[in-house]
C-alpha positions, 0 to 999 in steps of 0.5 A: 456502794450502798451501806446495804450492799456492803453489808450484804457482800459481809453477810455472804462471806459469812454464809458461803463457807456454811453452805459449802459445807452442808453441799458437802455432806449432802455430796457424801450422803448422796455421791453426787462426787462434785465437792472437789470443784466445790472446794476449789471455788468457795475460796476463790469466791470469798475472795473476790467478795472481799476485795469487792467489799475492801474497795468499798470500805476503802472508798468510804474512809477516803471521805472521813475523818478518823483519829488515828492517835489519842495523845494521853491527858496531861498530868496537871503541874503543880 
């Protein structure tokens, strides 16, 4: 997966919840009477972007050195 698509999977778990929210006040202000479905599949949603998202970063670090110790300097002797 691109860079770009990763970062646009990220950029909808940030805004999904937002315009839940806001289908929310619109369905009170309104009484549309649909938020309950709304707010059974937001969670199911940002759930399946994350694992999307997870494998991706998963598949990319399999591929990359990255240093999981920093081993302190040594005191000099004297």
């Amino acid at each position: 997966m691109s860079k770009k698509r990763h970062d646009f999977l990220r950029l909808l778990q940030l805004i999904i919840p937002d315009l839940a929210s806001l289908y929310g006040v619109l369905d009170v202000a309104f009484g549309w009477g649909h938020i309950s479905v709304v707010e059974a599949c937001v969670p199911l949603v940002i759930s399946i972007i994350s694992h999307i998202a997870q494998a991706s970063s998963n598949t990319y670090f399999s591929t990359k050195s990255i240093v999981t110790k920093i081993l302190p300097d040594k005191e000099p002797e004297e």
